[in-house]
C-alpha positions in Angstrom: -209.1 23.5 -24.3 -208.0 20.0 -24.7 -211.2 18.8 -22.2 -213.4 20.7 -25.0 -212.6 19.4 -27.8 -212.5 16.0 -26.5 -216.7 16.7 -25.4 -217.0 17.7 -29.0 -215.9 14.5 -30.5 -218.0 12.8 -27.9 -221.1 14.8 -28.7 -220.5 14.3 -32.7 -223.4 12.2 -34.4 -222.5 9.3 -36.4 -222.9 11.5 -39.9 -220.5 13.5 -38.8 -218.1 11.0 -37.9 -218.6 9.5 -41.3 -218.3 13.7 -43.2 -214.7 14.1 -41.0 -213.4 10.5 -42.3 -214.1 11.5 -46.0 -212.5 14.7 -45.6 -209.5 13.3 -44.1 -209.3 10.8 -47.2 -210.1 13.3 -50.0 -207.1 15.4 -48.2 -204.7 12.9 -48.3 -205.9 11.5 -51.8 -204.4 14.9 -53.2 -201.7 15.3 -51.5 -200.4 11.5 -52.7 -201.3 13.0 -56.5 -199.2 15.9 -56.2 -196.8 14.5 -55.3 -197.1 11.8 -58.1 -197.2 14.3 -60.6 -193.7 15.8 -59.7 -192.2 12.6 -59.7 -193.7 11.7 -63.0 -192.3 15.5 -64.1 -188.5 15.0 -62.9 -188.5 11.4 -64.5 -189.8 12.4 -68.1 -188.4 15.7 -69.8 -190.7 16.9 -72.2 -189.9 16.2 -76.0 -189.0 19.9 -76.3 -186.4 19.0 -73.6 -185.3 16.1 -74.9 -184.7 17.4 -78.5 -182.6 19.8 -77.2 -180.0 17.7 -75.1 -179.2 15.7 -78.6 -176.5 16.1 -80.6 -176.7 17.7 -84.3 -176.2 14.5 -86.3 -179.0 12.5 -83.3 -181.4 15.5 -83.8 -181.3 15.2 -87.8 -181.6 11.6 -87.4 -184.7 11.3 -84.9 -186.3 13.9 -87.4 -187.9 12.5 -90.4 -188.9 16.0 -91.7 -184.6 16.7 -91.8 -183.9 13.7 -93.9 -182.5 14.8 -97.4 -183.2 11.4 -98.9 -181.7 12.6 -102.0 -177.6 13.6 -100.6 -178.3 10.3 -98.5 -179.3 8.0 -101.3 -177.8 4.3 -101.0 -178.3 2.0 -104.4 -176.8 -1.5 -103.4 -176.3 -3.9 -106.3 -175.5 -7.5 -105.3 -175.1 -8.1 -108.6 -175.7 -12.0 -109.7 -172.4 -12.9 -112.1 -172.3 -12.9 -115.9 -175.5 -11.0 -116.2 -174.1 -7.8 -117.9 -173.1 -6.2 -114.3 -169.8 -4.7 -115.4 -171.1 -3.2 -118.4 -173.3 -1.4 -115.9 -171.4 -0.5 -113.0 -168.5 1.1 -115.4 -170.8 3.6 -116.9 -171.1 4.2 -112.7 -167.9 5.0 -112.6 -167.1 6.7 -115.6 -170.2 9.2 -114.1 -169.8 9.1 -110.6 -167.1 12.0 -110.8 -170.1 14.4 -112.9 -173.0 13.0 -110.7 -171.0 13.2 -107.4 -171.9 10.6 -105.7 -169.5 7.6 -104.7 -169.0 4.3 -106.0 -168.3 1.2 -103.7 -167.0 -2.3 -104.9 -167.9 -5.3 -101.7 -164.7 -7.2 -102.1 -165.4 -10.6 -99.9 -162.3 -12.7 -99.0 -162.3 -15.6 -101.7 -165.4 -14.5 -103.3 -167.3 -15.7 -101.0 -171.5 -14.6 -101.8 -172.5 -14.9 -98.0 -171.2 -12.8 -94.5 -170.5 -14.1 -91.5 -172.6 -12.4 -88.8 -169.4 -10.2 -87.6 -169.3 -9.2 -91.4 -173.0 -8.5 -91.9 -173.4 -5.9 -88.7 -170.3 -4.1 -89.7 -171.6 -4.2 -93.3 -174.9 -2.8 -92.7 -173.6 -0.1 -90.6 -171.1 0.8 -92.7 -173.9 1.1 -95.4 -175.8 3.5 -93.3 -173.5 5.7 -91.2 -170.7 6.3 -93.8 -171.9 9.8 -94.5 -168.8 10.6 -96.1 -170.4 8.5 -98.9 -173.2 9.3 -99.4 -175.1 9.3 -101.9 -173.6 6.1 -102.8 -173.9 2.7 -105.2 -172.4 -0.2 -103.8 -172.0 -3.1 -106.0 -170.6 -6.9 -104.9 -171.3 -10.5 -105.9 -173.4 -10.6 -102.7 -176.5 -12.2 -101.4 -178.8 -10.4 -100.7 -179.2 -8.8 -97.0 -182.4 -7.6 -94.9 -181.3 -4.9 -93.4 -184.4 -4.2 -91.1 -183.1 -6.8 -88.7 -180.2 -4.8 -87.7 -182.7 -2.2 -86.6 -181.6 0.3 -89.5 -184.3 3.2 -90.0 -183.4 4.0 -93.5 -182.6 0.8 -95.6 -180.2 0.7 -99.1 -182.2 0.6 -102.1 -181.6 -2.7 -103.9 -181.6 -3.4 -107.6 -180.4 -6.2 -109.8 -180.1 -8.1 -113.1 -181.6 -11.4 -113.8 -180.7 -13.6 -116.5 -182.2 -16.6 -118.8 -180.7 -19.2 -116.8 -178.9 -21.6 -119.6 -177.4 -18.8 -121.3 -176.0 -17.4 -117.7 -174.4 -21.0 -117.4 -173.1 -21.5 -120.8 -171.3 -18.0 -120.8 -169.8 -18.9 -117.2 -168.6 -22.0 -119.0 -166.8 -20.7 -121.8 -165.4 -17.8 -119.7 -163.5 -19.9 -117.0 -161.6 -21.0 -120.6 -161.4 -18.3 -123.2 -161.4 -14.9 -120.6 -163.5 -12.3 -122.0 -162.8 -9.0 -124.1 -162.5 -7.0 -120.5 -159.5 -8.3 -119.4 -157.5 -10.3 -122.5 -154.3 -11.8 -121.2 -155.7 -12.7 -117.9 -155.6 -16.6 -117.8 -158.5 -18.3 -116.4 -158.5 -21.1 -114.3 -159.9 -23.5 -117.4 -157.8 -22.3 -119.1 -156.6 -24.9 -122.3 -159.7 -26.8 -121.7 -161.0 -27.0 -125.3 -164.1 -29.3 -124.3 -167.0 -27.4 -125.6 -170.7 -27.4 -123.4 -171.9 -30.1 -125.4 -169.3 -32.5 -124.8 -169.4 -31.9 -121.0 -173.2 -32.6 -121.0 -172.6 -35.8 -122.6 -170.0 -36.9 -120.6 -171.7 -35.6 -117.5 -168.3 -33.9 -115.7 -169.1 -31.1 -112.9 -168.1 -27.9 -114.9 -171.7 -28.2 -116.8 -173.9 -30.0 -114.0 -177.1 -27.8 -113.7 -176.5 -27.3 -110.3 -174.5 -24.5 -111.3 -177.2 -22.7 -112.3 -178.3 -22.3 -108.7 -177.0 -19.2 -108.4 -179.4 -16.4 -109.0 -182.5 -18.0 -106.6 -179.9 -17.9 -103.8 -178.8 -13.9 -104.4 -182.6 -13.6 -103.9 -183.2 -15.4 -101.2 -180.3 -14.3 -98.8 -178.2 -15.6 -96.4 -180.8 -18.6 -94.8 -178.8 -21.8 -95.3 -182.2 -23.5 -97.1 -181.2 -20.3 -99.9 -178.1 -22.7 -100.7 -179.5 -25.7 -101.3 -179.7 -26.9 -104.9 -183.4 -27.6 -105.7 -185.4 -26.0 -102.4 -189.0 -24.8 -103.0 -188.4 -22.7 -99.6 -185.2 -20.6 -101.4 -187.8 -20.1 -104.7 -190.3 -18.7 -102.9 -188.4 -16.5 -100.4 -186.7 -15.2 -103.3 -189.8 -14.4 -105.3 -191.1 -12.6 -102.1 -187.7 -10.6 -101.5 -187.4 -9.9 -105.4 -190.9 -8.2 -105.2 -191.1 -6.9 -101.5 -187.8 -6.0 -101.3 -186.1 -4.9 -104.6 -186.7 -1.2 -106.1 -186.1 -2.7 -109.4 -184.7 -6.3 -111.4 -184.1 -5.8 -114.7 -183.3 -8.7 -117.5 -179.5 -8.8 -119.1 -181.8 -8.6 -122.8 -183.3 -5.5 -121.8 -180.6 -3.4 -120.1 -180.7 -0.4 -121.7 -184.6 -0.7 -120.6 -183.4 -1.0 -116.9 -180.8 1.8 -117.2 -184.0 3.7 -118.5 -186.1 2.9 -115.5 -183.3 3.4 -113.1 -182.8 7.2 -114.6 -186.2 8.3 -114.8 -187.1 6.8 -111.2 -183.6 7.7 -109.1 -182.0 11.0 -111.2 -179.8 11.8 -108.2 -177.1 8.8 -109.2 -178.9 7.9 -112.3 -178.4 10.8 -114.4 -176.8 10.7 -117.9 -176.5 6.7 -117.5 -179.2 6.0 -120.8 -177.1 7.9 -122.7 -174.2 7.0 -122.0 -174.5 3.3 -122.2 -176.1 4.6 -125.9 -173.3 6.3 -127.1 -170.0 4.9 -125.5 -168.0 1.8 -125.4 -169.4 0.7 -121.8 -172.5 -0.6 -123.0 -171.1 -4.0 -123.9 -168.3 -5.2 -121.8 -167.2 -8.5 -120.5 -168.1 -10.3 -124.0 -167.1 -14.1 -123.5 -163.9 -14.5 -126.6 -165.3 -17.7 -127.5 -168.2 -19.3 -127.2 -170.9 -21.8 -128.7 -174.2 -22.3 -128.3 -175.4 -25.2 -127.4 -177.3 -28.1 -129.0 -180.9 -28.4 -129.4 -180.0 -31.9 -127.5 -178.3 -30.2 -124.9 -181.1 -27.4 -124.1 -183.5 -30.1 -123.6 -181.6 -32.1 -121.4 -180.7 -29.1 -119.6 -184.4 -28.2 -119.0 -185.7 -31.6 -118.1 -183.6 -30.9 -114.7 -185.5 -29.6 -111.6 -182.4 -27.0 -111.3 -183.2 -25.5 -114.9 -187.0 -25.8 -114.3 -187.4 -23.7 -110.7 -184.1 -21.0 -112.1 -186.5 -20.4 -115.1 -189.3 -20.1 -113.3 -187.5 -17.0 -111.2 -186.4 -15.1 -114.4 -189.6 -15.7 -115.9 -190.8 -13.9 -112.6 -188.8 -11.5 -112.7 -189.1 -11.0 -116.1 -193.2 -10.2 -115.7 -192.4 -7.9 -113.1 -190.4 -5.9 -115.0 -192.7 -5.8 -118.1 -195.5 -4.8 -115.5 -192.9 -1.7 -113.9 -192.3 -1.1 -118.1 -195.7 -0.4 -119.1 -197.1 1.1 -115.8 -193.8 4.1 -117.0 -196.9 5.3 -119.9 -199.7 6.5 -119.9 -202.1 4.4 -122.1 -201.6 6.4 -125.3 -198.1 5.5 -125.0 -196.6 8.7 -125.6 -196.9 10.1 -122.3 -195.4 9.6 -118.8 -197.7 8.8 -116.3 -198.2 11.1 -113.7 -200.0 12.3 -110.1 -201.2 15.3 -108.6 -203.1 15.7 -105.3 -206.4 16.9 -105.7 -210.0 17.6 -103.6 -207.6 18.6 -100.6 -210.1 19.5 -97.7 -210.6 21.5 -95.7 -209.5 24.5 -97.5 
């Protein structure tokens, strides 16, 4: 038998030779691919497979069709100081209860406006795994954080107040000496200093140095060291970008009852009831400064010959068309109306 088939291979032609080599390749071709394809099965499970091994709270998170971004709602308001915050954020409290949704006050050792890296990954998470809270408005004398970098799928919703820039500083001024109408018989630490703005201009001392003022361009611009220093085209500009990319809304101190407008109509879920409120009760005009005077028409235009005044200005005048532009864009052009959407021409059928 063996002597046979060894004749046959003797006797085979070339073109045969060549049909049996291609046979033997295309044999062992599939074979290899099979055997690929199990591999390739027991490494991968199917998504179907996959969704199944997670846990409920995973499952609800990987699936964007799950998320109830209404009982999940985060508002964070790193509020800038003495810009009419705690008239606002007490009208949060005095509805949180009604609204149910939590209220959250970012206590920083010493005041301090900026975290330490420890501090900013526990912040952020706290922010957006502390179910328990949700929906939620945190407030804090905080610079403003991107949370994106922390890889956090569903980011806070920040808002803030911006004010004219001399009239922020003045206030500050007089309150480190005369308290406020918030909290009476708490002494300040200026307190018995009896030299009015003026005075301090003239005589050029460090409570009234318009370096001061750089406060709200840094709450914009974040936690970059460049954010903190005094004067920096780089902090302007990143906080122009975050204030437009990054904020849901910035209101003006003169126009609050306009932002507390905007915030109800826009975010209802925490919102609700605020407009009225800060109508009707008490709230709407805390924290007023027990003595203060303006300052000179000298004064103002020493004050806004400085570079400090000049590029703080130029962020609340920002800010300040922004907000007009969110304002009118609430109307229909006749005025009267809301503006609304529909979806229309919806193909195919």
């Amino acid at each position: 038998m063996i002597r046979k088939l060894l004749k046959m291979w003797i006797l085979l032609r070339p073109t045969h030779w060549l049909i049996l080599i291609a046979l033997c390749v295309l044999t062992c071709a599939g074979y290899w691919l099979l055997w690929s394809e199990i591999r390739l099965e027991r490494a991968f499970k199917p998504l179907s497979k996959l969704g199944e091994s997670l846990s409920p709270d995973q499952h609800a998170s990987s699936s964007t069709d799950d998320f109830d971004y209404e009982e999940h709602l985060v508002v964070l308001y790193n509020r800038v100081p003495k810009t009419g915050s705690t008239s606002f954020v007490n009208i949060a409290y005095d509805l949180c209860k009604l609204n149910k949704f939590h209220v959250l006050h970012i206590n920083v050792t010493a005041n301090m406006h900026v975290l330490s890296l420890p501090n900013q990954i526990q912040f952020v998470r706290n922010v957006s795994r502390w179910n328990e809270m949700k929906p939620a408005l945190y407030h804090g004398h905080m610079a403003f954080l991107e949370f994106s970098k922390f890889q956090i799928a569903h980011k806070p919703i920040y808002i803030n107040l911006v004010r004219k820039p001399l009239d922020r500083l003045v206030s500050y001024y007089y309150f480190l000496r005369f308290g406020d109408n918030y909290r009476p018989n708490l002494v300040r630490k200026k307190a018995g200093n009896k030299i009015t703005f003026d005075e301090c201009v003239v005589q050029k001392q460090p409570d009234c140095d318009p370096k001061n003022m750089w406060l709200q361009i840094p709450f914009f611009c974040g936690h970059a060291a460049e954010c903190w220093e005094p004067g920096s085209s780089w902090a302007l500009e990143q906080a122009k970008r975050n204030l437009v990319n990054e904020y849901f809304l910035v209101g003006v101190t003169e126009q609050m009852y306009e932002f507390v407008d905007l915030l109800e109509r826009s975010l209802p879920r925490i919102f609700h009831g605020f407009r009225e409120h800060y109508h009707n009760s008490n709230k709407s005009h805390l924290r007023v400064t027990s003595s203060k005077l303006p300052p000179s028409e000298s004064t103002i235009k020493a004050i806004q010959k400085t570079k400090i005044w000049q590029m703080e200005n130029d962020l609340y005048e920002f800010a300040l068309t922004q907000f007009e532009f969110n304002k009118k864009k609430l109307m229909q052009p006749d005025n009267k109306h809301v503006q609304k959407f529909m979806y229309e021409k919806i193909r195919p059928k």
